[in-house]
Structure formats: C-alpha cells, structure tokens
C-alpha positions, 0 to 999 in steps of 0.5 A: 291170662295164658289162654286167651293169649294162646287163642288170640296168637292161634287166630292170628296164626291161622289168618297168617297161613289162610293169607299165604295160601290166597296169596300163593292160589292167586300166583298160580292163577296169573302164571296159568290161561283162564279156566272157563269152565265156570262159564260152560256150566252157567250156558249148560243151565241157560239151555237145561232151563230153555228146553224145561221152557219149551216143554212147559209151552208145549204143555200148556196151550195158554188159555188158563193162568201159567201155574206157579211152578212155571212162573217160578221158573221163568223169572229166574231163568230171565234173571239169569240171563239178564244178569250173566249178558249185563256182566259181560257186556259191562266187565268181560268185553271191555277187559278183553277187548283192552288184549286184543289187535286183530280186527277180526277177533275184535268183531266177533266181540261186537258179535257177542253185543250185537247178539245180546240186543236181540235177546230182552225184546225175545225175553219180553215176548215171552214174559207177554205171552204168560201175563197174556195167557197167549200161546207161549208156542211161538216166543218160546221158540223164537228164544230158544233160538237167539239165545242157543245160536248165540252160545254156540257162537260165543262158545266156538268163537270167543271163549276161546279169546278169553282163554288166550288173552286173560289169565285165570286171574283175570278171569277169577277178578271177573267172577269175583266182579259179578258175585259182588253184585249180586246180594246174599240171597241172590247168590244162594239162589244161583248156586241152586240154578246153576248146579241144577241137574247138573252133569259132574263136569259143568259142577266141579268148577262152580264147587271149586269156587266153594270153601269146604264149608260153603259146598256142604252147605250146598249139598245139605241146605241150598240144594234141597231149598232148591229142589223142593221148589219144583221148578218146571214141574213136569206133571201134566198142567192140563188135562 
C-alpha cells in the first residue's frame, strides 16, 4: 500500500513543480517585450520555399504534369502561407491594434491587411497554371514578388510594433492561439516545414517552444519523415 502512495505523493509532486516552473516562465515573459524571432523563422522558410518554387519553374517549362515532389511541395507552402496571414489578420492585429494611437503605426497595419488581399489571387494563379500545365514562369514571379516585398515591409515596419507594444506573453498567447488550431498532424508537418534547412538562428527559437521530448522527437522521427519526403526535388524534371 506504501508504494503506490509514495508514487502517487511523487506525481503530484512533480506536477506541483512543473506548475511553478510555468508560472514563473509566464512571469518572466510579461516583464520582457515579444521575442519575434519565431516569426523571422517562419518568413525565412516562406522565402526558402519561394526560390525552391522558382527553381522548379524554371525547370519545368510546362507541358508535362508537374511530378509529385513539386506538387508536394507547393501544397504546403500554400498552406502555410494561408494559415500564417489568416492567423494574423484574425489574432495578431486586432491585439496589436488595441496598444496602438498614433495614426501612422495604425496604417502600417492597414498595410500588412492590404497587402495580405494581394496574395490568394497570386496563390491561385500559380496552383492554375500547375493543374494547367501552363508555364509556371510568370505566376510564380508575380508571387514571389508580393509575398517578398510584403515581408520585408512587415519586417521593417511592424514587427518592430509587435516588439514595442506586446510583451513576450502576449506574444507567446499568440503562438499558442494558432497552434491550437492547427491538428496533430498538422502540427507535426510545420515543425518539418519550418525547421527546414533551417539556419541555427531562425531554428533555436522554434526548438525553444519544444519540451526536451518534443525536440528529440524532431530530430530522430519528424525530421527524417520530412526529409525523406524530397520536397522540390532538385533533379532535372525534363530532359
């Protein structure tokens, strides 16, 4: 009877000092400004993802069907994009608009909606031209285009904002936000989308969000699934 007791008084020990720990990272975040760089990592694999597309249109003049490695591909950089531009528009700039007065700063997140519209019509063009087999030349570069020039723009202009008027809290309410609404699977899949060739300063903040667990189950089980995926192949699709 002892030792069931002792595990059980273990357990609830241990739940005990998990709680503190939350409860004294979650204090630390609301003294500190948001950390964004979560978010550079996520833009770094949009553009990674944008040349890998460009490549493979500039491989594939378009007369053949687009071979699955590039189909792959793209489905889950639209993905992606879609869901990362919907998460802001629906959960980041209405928080940040509620600590934010001056007329100017509130344009620039007018900008970010603005420029947002521009990018499902291009998304469409491009997913077009693959069912199409048309040349995926010219949508592609229209794209890249809107969605480079929009990150810059948002990196120079209003991530700056978030790391003013939120504090790491809020922002970490804001991750946590979004990685509800994604499922199990789905979360697994962006872990290997955006850790991706990844450089070691955009990974270390989206391992940091990882229990110890959670990152070696990256490195020995999410990370290879991904790989062996062979997303935008770089093998010569014609001859």
């Amino acid at each position: 009877m002892k030792k069931p007791l002792i595990l059980l008084a273990g357990a609830v020990g241990a739940l005990a000092i998990t709680r503190a720990r939350r409860a004294r990272r979650n204090l630390e975040r609301a003294s500190r400004p948001a950390d964004v760089g979560f978010m550079y990592a996520m833009h770094a694999a949009m553009r990674r993802d944008l040349e890998r597309l460009g490549e493979a249109s500039r491989r594939r003049p378009g007369i053949d069907p687009a071979p699955e490695e590039l189909t792959d591909g793209w489905a889950l950089l639209r993905s992606q994009l879609e869901f990362h531009h919907q998460a802001e528009d629906e959960d980041l700039w209405p928080k940040l608009r509620q600590r934010i007065h001056e007329p100017a700063e509130l344009k620039e997140i007018d900008d970010m909606v603005h420029e947002h519209a521009l990018i499902p019509p291009a998304l469409e063009a491009v997913g077009d031209a693959l069912a199409s087999r048309a040349d995926l030349g010219p949508a592609v570069s229209t794209l890249t285009d809107i969605v480079c020039r929009h990150l810059d723009h948002e990196e120079r202009a209003v991530l700056p904002l978030v790391e003013r008027h939120l504090t790491d809290a809020e922002w970490h309410d804001f991750l946590d936000t979004e990685r509800g609404k994604r499922t199990p699977r789905q979360r697994v899949e962006f872990l290997g989308w955006v850790l991706d060739d990844a450089t070691p300063d955009d990974a270390a903040p989206v391992l940091a969000e990882l229990p110890a667990p959670g990152r070696l189950v990256y490195r020995h089980i999410i990370k290879p699934r991904h790989d062996a995926r062979n997303l935008w192949s770089s093998e010569p699709v014609y001859a």
